[in-house]
Every structure is written in structure tokens, then in C-alpha cells.
N, C-alpha and C positions, 0 to 999 in steps of 0.2 A: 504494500500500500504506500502511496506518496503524498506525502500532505506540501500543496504547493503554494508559496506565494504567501510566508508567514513572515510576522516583524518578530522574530525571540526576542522574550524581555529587553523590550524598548528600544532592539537594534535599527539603527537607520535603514541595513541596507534587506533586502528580502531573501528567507532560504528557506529552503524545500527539506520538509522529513520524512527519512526513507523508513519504512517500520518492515520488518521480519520477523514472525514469529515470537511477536509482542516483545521484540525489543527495536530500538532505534538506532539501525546498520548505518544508516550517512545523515548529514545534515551537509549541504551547501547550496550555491548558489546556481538554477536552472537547470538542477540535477533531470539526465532524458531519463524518461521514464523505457523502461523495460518492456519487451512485448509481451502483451497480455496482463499488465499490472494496473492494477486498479486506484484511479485518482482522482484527490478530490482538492480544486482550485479555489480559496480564501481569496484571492485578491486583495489579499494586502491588509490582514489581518493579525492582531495580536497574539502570541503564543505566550504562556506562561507556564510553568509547574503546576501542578494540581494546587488548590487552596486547600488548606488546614486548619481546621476549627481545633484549637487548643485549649478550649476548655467550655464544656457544656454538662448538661446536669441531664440524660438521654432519660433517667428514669423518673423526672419529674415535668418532662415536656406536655405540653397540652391538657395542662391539668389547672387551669386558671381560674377560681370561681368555682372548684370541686373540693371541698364541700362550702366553702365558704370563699368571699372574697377579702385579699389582704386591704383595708380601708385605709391603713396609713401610709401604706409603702414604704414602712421600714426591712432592714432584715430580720428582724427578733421576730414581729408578728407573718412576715414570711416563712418561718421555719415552725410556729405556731399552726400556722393553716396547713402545713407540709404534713405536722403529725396528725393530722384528724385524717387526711387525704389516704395517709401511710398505712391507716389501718383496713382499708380498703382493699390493696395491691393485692392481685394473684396474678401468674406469669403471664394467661391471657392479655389480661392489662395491658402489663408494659412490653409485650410486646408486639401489640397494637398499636400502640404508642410510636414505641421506635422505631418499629417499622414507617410510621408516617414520616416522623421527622427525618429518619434517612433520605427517603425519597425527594423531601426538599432540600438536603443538603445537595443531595447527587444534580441535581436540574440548576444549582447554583454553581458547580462545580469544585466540590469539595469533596474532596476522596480520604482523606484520613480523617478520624474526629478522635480526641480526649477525651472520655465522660467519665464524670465523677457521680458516683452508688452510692448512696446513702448504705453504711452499712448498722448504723443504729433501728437495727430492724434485728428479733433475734430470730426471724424465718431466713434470712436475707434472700427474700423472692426477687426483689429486684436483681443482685447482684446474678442470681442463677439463671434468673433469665435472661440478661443481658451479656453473662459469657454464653450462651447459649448460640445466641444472636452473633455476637462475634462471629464465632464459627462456621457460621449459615452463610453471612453476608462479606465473608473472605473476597471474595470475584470481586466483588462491586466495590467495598467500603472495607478501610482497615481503620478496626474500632481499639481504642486503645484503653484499657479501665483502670480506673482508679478508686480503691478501696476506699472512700469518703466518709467519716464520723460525721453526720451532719451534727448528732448534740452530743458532742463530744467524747474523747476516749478515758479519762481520766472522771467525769463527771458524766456519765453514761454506764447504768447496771450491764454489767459484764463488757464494757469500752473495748479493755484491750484484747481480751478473748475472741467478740467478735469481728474486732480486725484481724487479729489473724489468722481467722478462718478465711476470711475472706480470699486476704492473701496464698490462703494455701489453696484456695478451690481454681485460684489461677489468675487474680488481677495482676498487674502488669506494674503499678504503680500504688504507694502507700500514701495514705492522707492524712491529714491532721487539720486542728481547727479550732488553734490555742484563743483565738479572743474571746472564745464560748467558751472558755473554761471555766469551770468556779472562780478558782484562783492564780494567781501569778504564778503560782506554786505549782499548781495544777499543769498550767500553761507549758511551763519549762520542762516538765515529767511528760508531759506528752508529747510534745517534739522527740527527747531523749526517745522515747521510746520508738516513734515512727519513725526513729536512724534507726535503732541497733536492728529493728522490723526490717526494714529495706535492705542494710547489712547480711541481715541471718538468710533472706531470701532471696537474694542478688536480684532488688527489685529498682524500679525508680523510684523518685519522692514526687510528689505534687502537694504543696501546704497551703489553705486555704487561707493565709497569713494576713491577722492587722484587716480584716475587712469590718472597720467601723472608722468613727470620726473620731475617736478618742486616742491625743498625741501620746498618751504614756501605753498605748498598748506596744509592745517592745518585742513581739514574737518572732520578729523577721533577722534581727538582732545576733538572736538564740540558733535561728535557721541556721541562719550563713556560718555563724562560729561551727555546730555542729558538722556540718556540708564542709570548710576548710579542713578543719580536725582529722573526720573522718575517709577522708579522702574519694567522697563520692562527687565531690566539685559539681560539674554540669549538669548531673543526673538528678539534681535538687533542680526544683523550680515554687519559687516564692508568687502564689498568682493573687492579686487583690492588691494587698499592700496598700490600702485606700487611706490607712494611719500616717504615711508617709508625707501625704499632702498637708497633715498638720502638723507635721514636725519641723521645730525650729533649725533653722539653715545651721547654725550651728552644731548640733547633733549629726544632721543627714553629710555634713563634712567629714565627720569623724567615719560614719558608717558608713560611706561610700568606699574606706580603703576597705575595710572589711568585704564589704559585698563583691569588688574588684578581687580583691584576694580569694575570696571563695569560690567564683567562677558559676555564680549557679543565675538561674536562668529565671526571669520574669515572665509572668503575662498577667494582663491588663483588660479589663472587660468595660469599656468604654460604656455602651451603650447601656448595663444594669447599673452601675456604679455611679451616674450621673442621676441616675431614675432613686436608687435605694440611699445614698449619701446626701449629708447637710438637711435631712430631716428635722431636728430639733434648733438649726440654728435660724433666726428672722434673719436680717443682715447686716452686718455681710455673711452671705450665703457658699458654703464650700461646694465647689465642682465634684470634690470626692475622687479625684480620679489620681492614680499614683503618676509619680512625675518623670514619665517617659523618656522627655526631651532630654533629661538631664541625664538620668540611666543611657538612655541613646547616647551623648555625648561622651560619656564615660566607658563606651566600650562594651557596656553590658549587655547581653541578648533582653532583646524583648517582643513581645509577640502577642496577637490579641487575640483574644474570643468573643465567644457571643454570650455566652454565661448561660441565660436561659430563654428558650421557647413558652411565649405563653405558658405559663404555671404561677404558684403563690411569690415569686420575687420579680416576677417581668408579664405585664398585661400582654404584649404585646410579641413580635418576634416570625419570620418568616424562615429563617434559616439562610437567609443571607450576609456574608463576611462585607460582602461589600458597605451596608451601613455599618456595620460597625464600625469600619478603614476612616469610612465618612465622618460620621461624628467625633472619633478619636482623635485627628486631627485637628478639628474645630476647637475642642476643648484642649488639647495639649499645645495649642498655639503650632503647630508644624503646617504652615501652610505658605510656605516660599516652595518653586517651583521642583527642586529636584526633592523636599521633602513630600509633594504630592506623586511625583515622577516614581519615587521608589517605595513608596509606601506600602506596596502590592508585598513587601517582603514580610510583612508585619504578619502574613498571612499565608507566605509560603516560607520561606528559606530561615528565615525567622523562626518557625513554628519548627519547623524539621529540626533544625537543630535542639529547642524542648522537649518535642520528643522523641528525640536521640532516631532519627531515621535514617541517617548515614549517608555514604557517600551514592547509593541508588536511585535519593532523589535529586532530580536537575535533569537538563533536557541538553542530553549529552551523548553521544556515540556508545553501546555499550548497555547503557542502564534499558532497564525497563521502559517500553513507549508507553509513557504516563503524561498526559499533559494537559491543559485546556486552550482552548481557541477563543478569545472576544471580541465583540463587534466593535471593536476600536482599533486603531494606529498603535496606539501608548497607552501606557496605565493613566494618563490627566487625562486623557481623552473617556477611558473606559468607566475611572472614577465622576468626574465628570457630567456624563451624560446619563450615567446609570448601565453600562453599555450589557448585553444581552452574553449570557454564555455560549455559543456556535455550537462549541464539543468540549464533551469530556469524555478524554480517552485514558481508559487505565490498563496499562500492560498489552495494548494493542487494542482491547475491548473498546467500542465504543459505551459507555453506559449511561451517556444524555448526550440530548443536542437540544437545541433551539433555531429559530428564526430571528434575523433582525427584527428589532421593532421599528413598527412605523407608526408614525404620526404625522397631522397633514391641516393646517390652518386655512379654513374653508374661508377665506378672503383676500 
């Protein structure tokens, strides 16, 4: 197969990708096609890596208003409404559920997703039916899971037990979720423990870290010491970090060598952390949102999500990376031109790197033909205009396409 007449990632000049046997044999320029090979002409359309949803909650998607609706839009009363919802769940459920929400990632063109499982459930139906699911939905979507305390592993009857069930039934990644701790105390014994967890099982981390507006919550602190110490460096990822925004410049100088030193990896949920943060304050009112630019400038990987699909923390939510890129920007102030130009990383190369996908992903000679196509030039063009996903191909497969959109002012 020949994919012809592509701009790769923002390149000026246009090249042709040769796919065999669901990998990508050539990539250049006006490559002749072969007799009898089968091809399909972009004309001059964007190519990029697949998109990477780096942090979603898969087993609370489209559950918004089931049984109650969250009124304040805090997070406390979100994870309130989560427990009443929770006693509900058998695998049916959710995986009706996720199965929906996949199908919207895939039409957005998002082929890996991170989801975080509640595992403060002592059936853990969620978690079982969503490795389950994993495994079903291998071809299409690679689901990455994360063992998640939503109320906590310290301050949760049987915490740490059932995290490591979890872990051992086959999640991929350890959670934790120190600002819901009882206490400080609490806080610090739960991190400890979701290292030596991740250690004992040669697992990754994902910490659900500092997501409130209170500056003295200091979990992230603790992360990254543990993460240096230990020597799991990158394989940590600190996601929320929404405390960060009200911490004094002075502290976040100090803990920036730290967090350098430690090498571990952020992500940032633009779109729920705007919606759930600066609740109690009139104004001036906090963005909530942890401070990117700065982390960006300092070297640090960072990378976004979508957090949640319609459920008790997000009314809202289509399963597209793109608004999140969108508003992420807006609020992190990154809106000079090569910051809009390369942003599309925040959501591929970015995210791979969190969650450790290696050197397979990129659209390169060799690797897997996994990529997507947009109806745009450039990522300012595709961010932009909203631009439409053409294809998404993973490992040769095609598994979505769409049509341009059109629209047409009757005057």
C-alpha cells in the first residue's frame, strides 16, 4: 500500500509511505508505485503518529448524572457521586461503556489510551473487566491500566491489599492518590508504598498527585524524591499536580532541581482541571492548571489528557485530544506560533514517552505503519480549524477514516 502526497509532522516538502505487511518499508519523495499496488492520494495532507490519551478514567466514562448529579463541580463531591455510581458496576456495565468511549477515541484518532481503575472496589469489576477488554481490543487500541485508589490506599479498608491484587491480576501501572489521604502521614506511607508496589512488580507509576488548590499539599515532593532514590526515574509520572499552581515561586525553584533530577514525567488535564479547580476561591480566581510552560522550559516531559468523559468530574467530553491541545494552550499562555506548531507533541511523542512506548513509535522506516492523516497542511492549521481525522492506521490496519468537513456560507 502507498500513502501519497503527505506533509510528516509539519514537513514543508511532501513524501509518500510505502506500508508492507503492516510495517513502513520507505518513506520519500514521488516514490512509483509498484505494479499492482494499491494507492491512496492525500494531496497534501498532514501525517502525524497516532494520538495518545495519557490519562483517562475508561471505567467511569459516561456515567454523568448516574445516580446523581455532581452540583458543585468540585472533586470531593465528584468522587462522592463516583461511590453511589460504584455500587452499581457489573462487567456488563463497563464494558458497554468502554467499549463506547473507544470507538470515539479511534474516529479521533487515538490509538493508545492510559486508564486509571478505580480499585477501591473490593469486587474490583471494573478492573477485571477492563483487562479483559485490553485483551479483546489488542488490533484496534492499546489500553494501558493503571491500578487507581480513587479513596485512597492508606485511608481505604483493605487500600493496600486491594492494590495489589490489582497489580497482580495484570495492571501495567501503580496509582496512588496522597491529597485524599487522611493525613500527611498517611500521604507519605502511600507513595512509599506505590514505589516499593511498582519495584516488587517491575511495574510503572502513575500518581494522581496534589490535585486540589491547596499550596501545602506537598505529595509531588515525596514522588520525585522516591522516583530519584529509587531509581525508576521516567517510569514515574506525576499527573494533576494542580497544587503546583499555588505554590510560591520560591519553593517551585527549589523543587524544580528535584523534579529535573528525578527525570519523571508529567501530565496535565487541561480541560477537567480548569472545570474542577479555584472552586472555593471569589477572586482572584485560580486556572488550576499545573504550570507547563515552565516544566516545558525546564526540560521536563509533559503531556496531556483528557481526564474524563462525561461522568461525576466532567459534564461534558467527546473523546477528543484535540480540545484539550486547544484549551491547554489558552490557559498555559503557549500561544506564539511554533508553541501552537508543535503542540500536537503534547499528545503524541510527549505521551509515548509516559508511557514508556519506545523506540516503535514514530513514522519511520522499520516500525510499525501506525499513523494518522488530517485535513490540514500543519498542526496550526489542523489545531486551528478543528481539522477532521482522514485515517487512522495502526500497524497497516486501517481502523477509522473520515471525510473533510465542509461548510458553505449561503451569501
Amino acid at each position: 500500500m502507498l500513502f501519497r502526497n503527505l506533509y510528516i509532522e509539519n514537513a514543508e516538502k511532501l513524501q509518500d509511505i510505502r506500508v508492507e505487511e503492516g510495517v513502513i518499508t520507505e518513506i520519500g519523495e514521488a516514490l512509483l508505485p509498484r505494479e499492482g499496488e494499491e494507492q491512496q492520494d492525500f494531496g497534501g495532507k498532514l501525517a502525524l503518529p497516532p494520538f495518545i490519551e495519557s490519562h483517562v478514567h475508561l471505567d467511569t466514562c459516561l456515567t454523568a448524572g448516574d445516580p446523581v448529579w455532581n452540583q458543585s463541580g468540585t472533586l470531593f463531591e465528584g468522587i462522592e457521586c463516583w461511590a453511589k455510581r460504584k455500587e452499581k458496576l457489573t462487567r456488563q456495565d463497563v464494558r458497554e461503556r468502554v467499549g463506547r468511549a473507544v470507538r470515539l477515541y479511534a474516529m479521533n484518532g487515538i490509538q493508545h489510551i492510559r486508564t486509571h481503575v478505580d480499585v477501591t472496589d473490593p469486587k474490583l469489576t471494573a478492573m477485571e473487566a477492563i483487562l479483559e477488554m485490553r485483551e479483546e481490543l489488542r488490533d484496534v487500541m492499546d489500553i494501558q491500566v493503571v491500578a487507581f485508589p480513587q479513596e485512597g490506599i492508606e485511608s481505604y479498608p483493605n487500600g493496600r491489599k486491594l492494590l495489589e491484587d490489582a497489580v497482580r491480576m495484570g495492571a501495567d501501572c501503580v496509582g496512588a492518590i496522597p491529597h485524599y489521604e487522611f493525613t500527611r502521614e498517611y500521604s507519605v506511607s502511600s507513595l512509599n508504598y506505590a514505589v516499593a508496589l511498582a519495584e516488587k512488580y517491575d511495574k510503572l507509576v502513575d500518581v494522581h498527585c496534589d490535585e486540589i488548590d491547596d499550596e501545602a499539599s506537598r505529595g509531588l515532593e515525596t514522588l520525585a524524591a522516591r522516583a530519584y532514590e529509587s531509581g525508576l526515574t521516567d517510569r514515574v509520572t506525576a499527573s494533576h499536580t494542580t497544587a503546583m499552581h499555588s505554590y510560591n515561586n520560591a519553593y517551585v525553584q527549589r523543587l524544580m532541581r528535584l523534579i529535573q533530577l528525578s527525570g519523571i514525567n508529567f501530565v496535565s488535564n487541561p480541560l477537567v482541571n480548569t472545570h474542577l479547580q479555584g472552586r472555593i476561591d471569589t477572586y482572584p480566581k485560580r486556572r488550576g492548571v499545573t504550570r507547563v510552560k515552565e516544566l516545558t522550559q525546564a526540560g521536563v516531559n509533559v503531556s496531556f489528557g483528557h481526564d474524563d468523559i462525561f461522568d461525576p468530574w466532567y459534564p461534558m467530553g467527546t473523546g477528543t485530544l484535540r480540545d484539550v491541545v486547544f484549551l491547554g494552550l489558552h490557559v498555559c499562555q503557549m500561544m506564539g506560533y511554533e508553541d501552537i506548531m508543535n503542540s500536537y507533541r503534547f499528545i503524541s511523542t510527549n505521551a509515548a514517552r509516559t508511557l514508556h512506548l519506545g523506540e516503535s513509535y514514530s513514522i519511520r522506516v522499520g516500525n510499525p505503519a501506525s499513523f494518522i492523516v488530517l485535513d490540514a497542511k500543519n498542526y496550526y492549521d489542523a489545531l486551528n480549524q478543528n481539522a477532521a481525522v482522514l485515517l487512522s492506521c495502526k500497524g497497516g490496519r486501517v481502523v477509522a477514516q473520515g471525510v473533510p468537513g465542509k461548510k458553505e456560507a449561503l451569501f
